[in-house]
C-alpha positions in Angstrom: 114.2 62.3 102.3 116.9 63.1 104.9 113.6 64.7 107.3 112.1 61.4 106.6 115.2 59.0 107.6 116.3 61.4 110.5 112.5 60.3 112.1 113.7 56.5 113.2 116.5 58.1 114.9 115.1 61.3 116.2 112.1 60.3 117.4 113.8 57.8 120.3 116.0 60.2 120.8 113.6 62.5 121.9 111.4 60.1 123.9 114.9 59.2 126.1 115.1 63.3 126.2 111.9 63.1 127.8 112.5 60.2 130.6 115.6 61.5 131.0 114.1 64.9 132.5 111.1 63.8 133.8 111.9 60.6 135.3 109.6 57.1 134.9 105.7 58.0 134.2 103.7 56.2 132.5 103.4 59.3 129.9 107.1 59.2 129.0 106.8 55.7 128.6 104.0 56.0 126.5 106.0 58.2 124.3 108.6 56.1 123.6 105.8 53.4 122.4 105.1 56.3 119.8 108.9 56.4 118.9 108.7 52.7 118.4 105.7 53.5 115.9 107.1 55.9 114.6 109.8 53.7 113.1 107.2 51.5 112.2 105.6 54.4 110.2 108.6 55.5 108.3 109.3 52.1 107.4 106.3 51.2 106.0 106.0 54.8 104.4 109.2 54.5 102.9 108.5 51.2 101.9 105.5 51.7 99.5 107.2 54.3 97.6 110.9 53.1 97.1 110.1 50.2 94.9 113.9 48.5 94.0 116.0 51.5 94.5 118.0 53.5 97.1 117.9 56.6 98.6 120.3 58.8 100.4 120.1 61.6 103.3 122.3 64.0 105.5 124.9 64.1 102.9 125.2 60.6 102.4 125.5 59.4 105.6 122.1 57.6 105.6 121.0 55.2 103.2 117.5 53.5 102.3 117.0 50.2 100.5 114.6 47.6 100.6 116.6 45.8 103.3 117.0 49.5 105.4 113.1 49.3 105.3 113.0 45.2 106.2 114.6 46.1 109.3 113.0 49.2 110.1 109.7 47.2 110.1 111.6 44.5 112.4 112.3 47.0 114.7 109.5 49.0 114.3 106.9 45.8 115.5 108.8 44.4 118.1 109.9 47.9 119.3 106.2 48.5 119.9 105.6 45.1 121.3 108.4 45.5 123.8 108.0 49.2 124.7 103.9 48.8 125.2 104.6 45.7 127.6 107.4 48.1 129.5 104.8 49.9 130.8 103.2 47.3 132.6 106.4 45.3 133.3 108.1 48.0 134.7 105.2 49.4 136.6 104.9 46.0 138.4 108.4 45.6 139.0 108.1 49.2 141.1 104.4 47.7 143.2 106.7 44.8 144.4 109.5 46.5 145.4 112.0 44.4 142.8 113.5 48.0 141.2 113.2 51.3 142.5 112.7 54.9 141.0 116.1 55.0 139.7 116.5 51.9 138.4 113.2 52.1 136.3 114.2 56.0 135.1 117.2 54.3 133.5 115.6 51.6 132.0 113.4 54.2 130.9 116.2 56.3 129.1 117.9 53.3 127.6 115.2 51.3 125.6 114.1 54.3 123.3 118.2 54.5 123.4 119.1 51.3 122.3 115.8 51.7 119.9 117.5 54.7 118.2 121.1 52.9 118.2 119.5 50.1 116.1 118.0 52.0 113.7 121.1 54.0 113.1 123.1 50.4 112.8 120.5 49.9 109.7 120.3 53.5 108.0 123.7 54.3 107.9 125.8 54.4 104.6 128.8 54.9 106.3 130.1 51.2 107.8 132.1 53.4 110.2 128.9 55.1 111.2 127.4 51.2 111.1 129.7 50.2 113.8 129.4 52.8 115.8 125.8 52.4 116.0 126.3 48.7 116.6 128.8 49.7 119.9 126.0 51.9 121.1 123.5 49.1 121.8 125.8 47.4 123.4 126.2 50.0 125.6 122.5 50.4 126.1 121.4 47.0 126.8 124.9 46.3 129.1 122.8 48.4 131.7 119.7 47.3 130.9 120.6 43.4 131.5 122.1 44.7 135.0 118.4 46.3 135.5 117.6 43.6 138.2 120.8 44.4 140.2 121.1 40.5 141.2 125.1 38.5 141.4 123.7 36.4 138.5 122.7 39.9 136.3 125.7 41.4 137.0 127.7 37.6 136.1 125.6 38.2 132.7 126.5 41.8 132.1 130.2 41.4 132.5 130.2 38.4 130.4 128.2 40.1 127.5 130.3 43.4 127.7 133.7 40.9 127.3 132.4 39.3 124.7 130.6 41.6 122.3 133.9 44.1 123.0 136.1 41.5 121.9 133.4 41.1 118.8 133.0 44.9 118.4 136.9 45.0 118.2 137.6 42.7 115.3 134.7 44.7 113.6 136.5 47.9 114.1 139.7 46.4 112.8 138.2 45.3 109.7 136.5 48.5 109.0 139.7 49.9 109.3 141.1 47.7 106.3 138.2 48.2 104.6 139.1 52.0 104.8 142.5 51.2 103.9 141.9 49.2 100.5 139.5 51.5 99.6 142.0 54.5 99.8 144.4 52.9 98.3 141.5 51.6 95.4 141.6 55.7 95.1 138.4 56.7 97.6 138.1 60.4 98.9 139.1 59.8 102.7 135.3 61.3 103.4 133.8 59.3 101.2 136.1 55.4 101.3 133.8 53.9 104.0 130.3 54.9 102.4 128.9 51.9 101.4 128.1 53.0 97.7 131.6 53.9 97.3 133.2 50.5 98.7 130.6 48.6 96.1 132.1 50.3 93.6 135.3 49.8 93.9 134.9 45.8 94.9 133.0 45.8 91.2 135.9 47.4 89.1 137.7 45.4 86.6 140.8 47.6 86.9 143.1 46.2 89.3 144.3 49.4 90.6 140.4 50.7 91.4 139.5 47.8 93.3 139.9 46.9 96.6 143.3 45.0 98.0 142.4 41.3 97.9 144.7 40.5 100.0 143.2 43.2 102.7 139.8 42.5 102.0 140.0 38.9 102.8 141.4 39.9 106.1 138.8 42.7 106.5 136.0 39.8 105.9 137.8 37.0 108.7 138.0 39.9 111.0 134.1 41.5 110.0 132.1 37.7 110.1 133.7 37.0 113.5 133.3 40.6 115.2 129.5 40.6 113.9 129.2 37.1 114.1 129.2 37.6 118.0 127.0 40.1 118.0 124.4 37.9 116.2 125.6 35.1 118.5 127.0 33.0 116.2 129.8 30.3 117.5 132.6 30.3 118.9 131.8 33.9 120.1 128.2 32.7 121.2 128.1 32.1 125.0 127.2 35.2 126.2 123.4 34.6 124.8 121.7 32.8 127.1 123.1 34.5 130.0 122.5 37.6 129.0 119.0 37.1 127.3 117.6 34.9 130.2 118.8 38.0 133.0 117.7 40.9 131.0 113.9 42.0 131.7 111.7 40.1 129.2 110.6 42.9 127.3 114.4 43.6 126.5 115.1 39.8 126.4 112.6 40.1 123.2 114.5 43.0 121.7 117.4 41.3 121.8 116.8 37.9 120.5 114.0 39.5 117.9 115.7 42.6 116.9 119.3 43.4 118.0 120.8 39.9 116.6 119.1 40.3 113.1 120.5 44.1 113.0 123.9 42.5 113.7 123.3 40.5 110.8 121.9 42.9 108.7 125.6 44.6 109.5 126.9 41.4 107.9 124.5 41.1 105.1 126.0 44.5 103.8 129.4 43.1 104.5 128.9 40.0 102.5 128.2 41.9 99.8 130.8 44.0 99.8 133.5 40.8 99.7 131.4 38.8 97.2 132.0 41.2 94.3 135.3 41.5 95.7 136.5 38.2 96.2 133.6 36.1 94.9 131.5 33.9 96.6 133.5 31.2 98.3 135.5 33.1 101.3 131.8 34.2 103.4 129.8 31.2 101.8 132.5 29.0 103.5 132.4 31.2 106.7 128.9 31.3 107.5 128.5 27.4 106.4 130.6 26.6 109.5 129.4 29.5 111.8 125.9 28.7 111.4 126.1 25.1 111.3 128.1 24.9 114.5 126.2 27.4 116.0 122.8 25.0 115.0 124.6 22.2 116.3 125.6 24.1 120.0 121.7 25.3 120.1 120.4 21.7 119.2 122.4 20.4 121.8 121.8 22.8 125.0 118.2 22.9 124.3 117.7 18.9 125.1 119.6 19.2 127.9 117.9 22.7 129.0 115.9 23.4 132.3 115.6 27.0 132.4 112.8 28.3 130.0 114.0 31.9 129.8 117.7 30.1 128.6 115.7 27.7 126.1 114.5 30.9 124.8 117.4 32.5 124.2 119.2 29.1 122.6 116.2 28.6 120.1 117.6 32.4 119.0 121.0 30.9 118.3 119.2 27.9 116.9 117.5 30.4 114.4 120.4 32.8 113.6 122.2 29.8 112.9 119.6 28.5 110.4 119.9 32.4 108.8 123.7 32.3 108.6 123.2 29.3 106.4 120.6 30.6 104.1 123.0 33.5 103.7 125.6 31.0 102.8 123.3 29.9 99.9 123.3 33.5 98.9 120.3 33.0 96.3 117.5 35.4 95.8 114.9 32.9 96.8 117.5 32.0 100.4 117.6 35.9 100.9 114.5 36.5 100.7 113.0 33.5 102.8 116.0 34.8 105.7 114.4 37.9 105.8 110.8 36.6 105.4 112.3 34.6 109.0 113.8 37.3 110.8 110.3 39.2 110.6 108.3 36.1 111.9 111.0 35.2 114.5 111.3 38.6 115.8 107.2 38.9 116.5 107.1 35.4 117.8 110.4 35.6 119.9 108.4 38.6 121.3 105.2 36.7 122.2 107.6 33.9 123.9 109.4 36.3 126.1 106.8 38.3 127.2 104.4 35.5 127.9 107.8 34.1 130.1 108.3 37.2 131.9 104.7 36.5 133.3 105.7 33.1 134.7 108.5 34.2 136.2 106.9 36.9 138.1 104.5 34.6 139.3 106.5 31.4 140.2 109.4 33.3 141.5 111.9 31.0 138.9 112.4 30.4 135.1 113.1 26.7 136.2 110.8 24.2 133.7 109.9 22.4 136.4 108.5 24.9 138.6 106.3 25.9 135.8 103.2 23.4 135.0 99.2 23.8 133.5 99.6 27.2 132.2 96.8 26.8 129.7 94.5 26.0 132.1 95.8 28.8 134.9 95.6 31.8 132.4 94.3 31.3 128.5 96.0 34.7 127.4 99.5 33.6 129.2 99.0 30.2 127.8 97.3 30.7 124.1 100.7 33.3 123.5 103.0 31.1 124.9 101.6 28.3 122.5 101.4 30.5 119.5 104.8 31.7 119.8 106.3 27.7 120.5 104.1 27.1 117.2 106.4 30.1 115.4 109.8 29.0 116.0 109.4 25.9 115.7 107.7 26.2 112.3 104.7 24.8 112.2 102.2 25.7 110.2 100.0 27.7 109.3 103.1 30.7 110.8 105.6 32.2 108.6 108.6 30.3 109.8 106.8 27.2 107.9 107.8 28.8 105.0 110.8 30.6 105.3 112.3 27.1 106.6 110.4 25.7 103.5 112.2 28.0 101.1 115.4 27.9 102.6 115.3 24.3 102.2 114.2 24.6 98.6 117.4 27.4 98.2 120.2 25.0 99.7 119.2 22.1 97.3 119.1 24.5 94.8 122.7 25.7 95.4 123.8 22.1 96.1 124.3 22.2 98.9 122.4 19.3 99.5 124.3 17.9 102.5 124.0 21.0 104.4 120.7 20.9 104.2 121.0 17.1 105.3 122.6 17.9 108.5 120.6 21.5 108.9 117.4 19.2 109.0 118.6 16.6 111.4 119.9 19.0 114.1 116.1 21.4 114.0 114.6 18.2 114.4 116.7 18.0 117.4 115.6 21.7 118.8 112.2 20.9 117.5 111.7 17.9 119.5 113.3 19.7 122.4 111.3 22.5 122.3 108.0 20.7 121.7 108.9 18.3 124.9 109.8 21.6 127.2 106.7 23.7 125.8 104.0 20.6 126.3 105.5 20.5 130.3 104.8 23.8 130.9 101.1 24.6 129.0 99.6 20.7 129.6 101.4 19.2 132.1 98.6 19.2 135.8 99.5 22.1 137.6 101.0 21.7 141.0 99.0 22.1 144.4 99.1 25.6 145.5 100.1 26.9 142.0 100.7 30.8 141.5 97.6 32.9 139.9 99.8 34.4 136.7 98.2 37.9 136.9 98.8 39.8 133.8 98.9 43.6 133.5 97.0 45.6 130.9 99.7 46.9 128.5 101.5 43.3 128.4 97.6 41.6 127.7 97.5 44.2 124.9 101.0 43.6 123.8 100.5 39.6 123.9 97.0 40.2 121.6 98.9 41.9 119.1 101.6 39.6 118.9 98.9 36.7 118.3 96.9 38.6 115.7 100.3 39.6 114.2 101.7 36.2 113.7 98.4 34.3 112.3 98.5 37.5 109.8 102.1 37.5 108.3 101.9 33.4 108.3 98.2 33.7 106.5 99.3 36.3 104.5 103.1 37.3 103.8 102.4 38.1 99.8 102.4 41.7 100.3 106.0 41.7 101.8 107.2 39.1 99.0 108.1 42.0 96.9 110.1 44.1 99.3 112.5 40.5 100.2 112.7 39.9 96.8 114.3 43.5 96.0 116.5 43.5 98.6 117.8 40.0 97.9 118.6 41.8 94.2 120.2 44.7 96.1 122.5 42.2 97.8 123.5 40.8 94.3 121.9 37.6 95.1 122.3 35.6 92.9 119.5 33.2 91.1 
């Protein structure tokens, strides 16, 4: 088993060895698209033979559960997505002139990087070992947002270093109580931050095995904000759209479909920590606010948005918000439809962004109104950029349809009916906003003299798959119902 969980992490590792010493080729970055399957592979092997349980590696510093493999196939899919479209992003980026040979050899080092830092975050046991992992894709994508060299990119950067470090900080000094109370619970100092050990401990009866109230409740305030700005959750939230809409697209789409859900995953594991420590009430309470606020922020920049790259990146908050409160709910049913949405958000996030990154090259601007008739300048630009709208924003027949379905069905199930109330009114908000945006850009007459939107032949390939990908999982999620459902057990969700 440790061979096996060692292959998500080795297998970028080895694919930035590569770029590292032989600079950007198309080869190396064909290998890190293997990397990304690879992760894909060991996810879905794992998967089909791990039923409900756990299993352990490298002396217990890796850890696999049903939610381990949930994310493993997140990253995994968009990973590939992201990394096949590089090739052709990247490539054109070199023809124009808009990087050079240096600038793509690092971008070609950091994604299978920040690939490998993700699914570290993940697989680890050890919440030390989490956050660590967690810092290092912040490090890997600060440089990779800077990738286009401009004052505005490096405005973005600096702001998203800032932030996440504050974020990164309160994490590290809540781990640090964690270690704390669970040393003084009566944890091995080698052992008091693996996450079997702290579950213990918040489980036992005995008041002098279990962990420091007290210091767990200040472990949790400090834990939900640091990873809460990770995930972009309010108030640590305004580094998203700046960051996201300056990145390149295909790193744009890792981010907003992958690296915010691991963030969350971090607080997932968190959350179930406290609950059996404290009960319930301290993180439902927490992520109540945090995601409603945050829906609330997202609602309200998208109607007022007129970048599409930004709208992008607030329908992300707008979505991580909606998560945060189906974690709140904290049933099996509101677990395993959040999970059931960061799959389908991730994939069509993915189609959205690299369908974007298109536009911009062509127009020369991410502003709305530069952008007009797309569906009738290029069907496979257009058909993905449709398809993906048609994710996030729900409709059917696409997954998000019924992940926002069940969620709904979860809060009025753990009466929380006037959350729900006010969840509704502010996604019809974004919906509406999104809809109005997305309907400019694909129907509205294009403008005389309008840009031919060339597309290269990895990103047409990438943008395929991301169509086929999100008509399958919204046609035909049963498969996966099993593995949410087991890891909302895992998380002591409760009915």
């Amino acid at each position: 088993m440790s061979a096996l969980l060692l292959v998500p992490i080795l297998a970028p590792l080895a694919a930035a060895a590569l770029a590292a010493a032989l600079g950007w080729r198309r080869a190396t970055a064909s290998v890190t698209v293997l990397a990304a399957l690879c992760v894909l592979l060991t996810a879905a092997f794992v998967g089909f033979g791990l039923e409900s349980g756990v299993r352990f590696g490298v002396a217990h510093v890796l850890r696999i559960d049903s939610l381990g493999v949930t994310m493993l196939l997140v990253i995994g899919t968009v990973g590939t997505l992201a990394t096949w479209a590089s090739i052709g992003y990247i490539d054109g980026e070199l023809a124009r002139g808009d990087t050079d040979r240096a600038g793509a050899h690092l971008y070609g080092v950091l994604l299978p990087l920040f690939l490998a830092a993700m699914s570290l975050a993940v697989l680890a046991n050890n919440i030390g070992v989490m956050w660590v992992a967690i810092e290092a894709t912040t490090v890997a994508t600060a440089f990779l947002v800077a990738h286009s060299r401009t004052r505005s990119a490096l405005e973005a950067t600096w702001k998203y270093v800032v932030i996440c470090s504050v974020g990164i900080a309160l994490a590290l000094l809540g781990t640090v109580l964690l270690y704390f109370a669970s040393l003084h619970a009566g944890a091995t100092s080698s052992h008091a931050l693996d996450m079997d050990t702290l579950l213990s401990h918040a489980a036992q009866l005995s008041h002098a095995a279990r962990l420091d109230p007290d210091v767990t409740l200040l472990a949790a305030g400090l834990l939900l904000l640091g990873y809460g700005a990770k995930v972009g959750l309010v108030p640590f939230h305004t580094w998203v759209a700046d960051a996201q809409s300056q990145a390149p697209t295909p790193v744009s789409a890792l981010m907003s479909g992958v690296l915010e859900a691991v963030a969350f995953c971090a607080l997932l594991r968190v959350k179930h920590i406290v609950d059996l420590a404290l009960g319930t009430g301290f993180m439902r309470t927490g992520l109540l606010v945090m995601g409603l606020l945050t829906l609330a922020v997202a609602a309200s920049m998208l109607v007022v948005q007129k970048d599409f790259k930004r709208m992008l990146a607030y329908s992300s908050m707008e979505n991580m918000g909606l998560i945060a409160i189906a974690a709140a709910a904290g049933t099996r049913l509101a677990i395993a439809a959040l999970l059931l949405h960061v799959l389908a958000h991730g994939i069509g996030k993915s189609l959205v962004f690299l369908a974007a990154g298109q536009l911009q090259t062509a127009h020369g601007s991410t502003a709305i109104d530069d952008v007009s008739g797309v569906l009738t300048r290029s069907r496979l630009v257009g058909i993905s950029f449709a398809v993906g709208l048609a994710v996030l924003v729900g409709l059917p027949p696409f997954a998000i349809f019924a992940s926002e379905l069940s969620i709904s069905r979860a809060l009025a199930g753990a009466h929380l009916g006037w959350v729900l109330g006010a969840a509704l009114a502010l996604m019809v908000v974004a919906f509406s906003a999104l809809v109005r945006s997305g309907a400019r850009m694909l129907f509205g007459p294009p403008g005389e003299g309008a840009p031919s939107i060339a597309v290269p032949r990895t990103i047409a390939v990438a943008l395929c798959t991301g169509v086929v990908l999100s008509v399958a999982l919204g046609l035909s999620a049963g498969p996966l119902t099993g593995l949410f459902h087991a890891a909302a057990l895992q998380l002591g969700a409760s009915q």
